[in-house]
C-alpha positions in Angstrom: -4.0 -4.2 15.4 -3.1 -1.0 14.2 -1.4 0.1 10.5 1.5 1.4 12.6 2.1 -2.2 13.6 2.3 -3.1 10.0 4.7 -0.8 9.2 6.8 -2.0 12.4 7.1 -5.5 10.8 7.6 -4.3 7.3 9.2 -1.3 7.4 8.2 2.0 6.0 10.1 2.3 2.9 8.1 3.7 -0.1 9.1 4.0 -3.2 8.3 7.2 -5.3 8.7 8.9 -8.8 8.5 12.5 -9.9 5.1 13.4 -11.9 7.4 13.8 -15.2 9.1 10.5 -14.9 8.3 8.4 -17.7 5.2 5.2 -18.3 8.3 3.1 -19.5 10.5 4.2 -16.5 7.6 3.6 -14.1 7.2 -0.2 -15.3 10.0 -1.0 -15.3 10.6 0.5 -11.2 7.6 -1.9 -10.8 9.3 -4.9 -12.1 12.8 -4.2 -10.8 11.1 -3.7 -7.7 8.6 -6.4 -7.4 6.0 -4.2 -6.3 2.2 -3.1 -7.4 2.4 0.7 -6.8 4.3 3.9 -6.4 3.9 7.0 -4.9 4.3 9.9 -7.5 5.6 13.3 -5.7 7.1 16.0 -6.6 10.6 18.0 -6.3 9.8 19.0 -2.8 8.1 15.9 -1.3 4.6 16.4 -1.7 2.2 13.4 -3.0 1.1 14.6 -6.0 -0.7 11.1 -6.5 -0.2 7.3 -7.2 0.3 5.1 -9.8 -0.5 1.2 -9.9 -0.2 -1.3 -12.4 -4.1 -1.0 -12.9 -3.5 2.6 -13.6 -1.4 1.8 -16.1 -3.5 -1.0 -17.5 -6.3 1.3 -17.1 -5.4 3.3 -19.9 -3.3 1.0 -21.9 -4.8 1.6 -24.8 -3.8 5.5 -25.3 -1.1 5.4 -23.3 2.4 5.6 -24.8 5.6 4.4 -22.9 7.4 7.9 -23.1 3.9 9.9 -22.0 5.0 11.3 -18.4 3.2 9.1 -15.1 1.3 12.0 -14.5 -1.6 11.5 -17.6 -2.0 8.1 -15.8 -2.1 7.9 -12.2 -4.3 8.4 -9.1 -4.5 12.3 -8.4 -4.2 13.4 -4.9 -7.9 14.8 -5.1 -8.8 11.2 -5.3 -6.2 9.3 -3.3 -7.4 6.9 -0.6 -5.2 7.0 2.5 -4.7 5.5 5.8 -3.4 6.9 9.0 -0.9 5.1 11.5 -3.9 5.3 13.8 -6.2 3.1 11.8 -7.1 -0.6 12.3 -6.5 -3.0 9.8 -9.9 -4.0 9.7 -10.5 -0.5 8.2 -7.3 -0.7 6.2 -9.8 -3.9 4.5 -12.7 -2.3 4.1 -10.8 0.3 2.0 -9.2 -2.2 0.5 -12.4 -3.7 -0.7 -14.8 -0.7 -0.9 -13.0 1.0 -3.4 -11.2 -2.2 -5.0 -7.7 -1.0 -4.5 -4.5 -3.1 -3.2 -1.9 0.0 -2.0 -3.1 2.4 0.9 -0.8 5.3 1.3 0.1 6.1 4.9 0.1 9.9 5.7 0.6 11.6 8.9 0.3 15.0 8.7 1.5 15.8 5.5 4.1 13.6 4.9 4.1 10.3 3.5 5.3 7.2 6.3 4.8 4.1 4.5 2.6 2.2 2.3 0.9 -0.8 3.0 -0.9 -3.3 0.1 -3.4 -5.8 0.8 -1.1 -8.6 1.4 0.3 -7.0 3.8 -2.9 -6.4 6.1 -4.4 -10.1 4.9 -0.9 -11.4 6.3 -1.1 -9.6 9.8 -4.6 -11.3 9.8 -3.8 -14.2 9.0 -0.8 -13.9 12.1 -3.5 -13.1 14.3 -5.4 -16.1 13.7 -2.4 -18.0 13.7 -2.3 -16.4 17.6 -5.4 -16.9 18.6 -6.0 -20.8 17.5 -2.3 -21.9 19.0 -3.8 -20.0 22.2 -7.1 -22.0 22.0 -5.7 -24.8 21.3 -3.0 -24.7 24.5 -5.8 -23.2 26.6 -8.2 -26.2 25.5 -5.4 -29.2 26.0 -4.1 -27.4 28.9 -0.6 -27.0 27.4 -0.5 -23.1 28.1 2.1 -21.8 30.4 0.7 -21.3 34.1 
């Protein structure tokens, strides 16, 4: 299974800010939005970086709720990203490598979708799902012939 498969189920909606937009503003995005990350960009499109609630909690202690979401977040330089291309199981071993839950998806140089651990421990978990009720036919002879 591919990322782009992901993004088929889910959708490729990704939220974003612009680099000047406010800590406060960011948190509460987060929380209006139920989600763990967003994608900070500037005035023209381009990912400038991300920000996640570890960013934030990260440097909770200088951080002030008016400082801009710049001073906090993942810079481009050291954003890790995922192609529509890639498997899932490499999607993972990001995921786990480098201890982060939000994989931007970029093709080219645009942004198509973000997906979070969940979302590729779900499509695992599908798969599974799959495979056992196929056994499981196969093995009681239930399967369609």
């Amino acid at each position: 299974m591919q990322i782009r498969d992901i993004l088929e189920q889910k959708g490729s909606d990704v939220y974003t800010v612009l680099p000047t937009t406010t800590v406060l503003e960011v948190v509460r995005t987060l929380n209006e939005k139920h989600i763990g990350a967003l994608v900070v960009s500037n005035k023209s499109g381009k990912i400038e970086g991300i920000v996640s609630e570890r960013d934030i909690l990260r440097h909770l202690e200088s951080c002030k709720m008016e400082m801009p979401v710049s001073d906090v977040m993942t810079p481009m330089n050291k954003l890790i990203i995922g192609h529509l291309d890639d498997t899932i199981e490499y999607a993972m071993t990001m995921f786990t490598k480098n201890k982060i839950r939000h994989l931007p998806i970029i093709e080219g140089d645009r942004l198509v979708g973000m997906i979070s651990i969940g979302d590729a421990v779900a499509s695992q978990l599908s798969n599974v799902e799959f495979e056992k009720k196929a056994l499981m036919d196969y093995i009681t002879g239930s399967y369609a012939q």
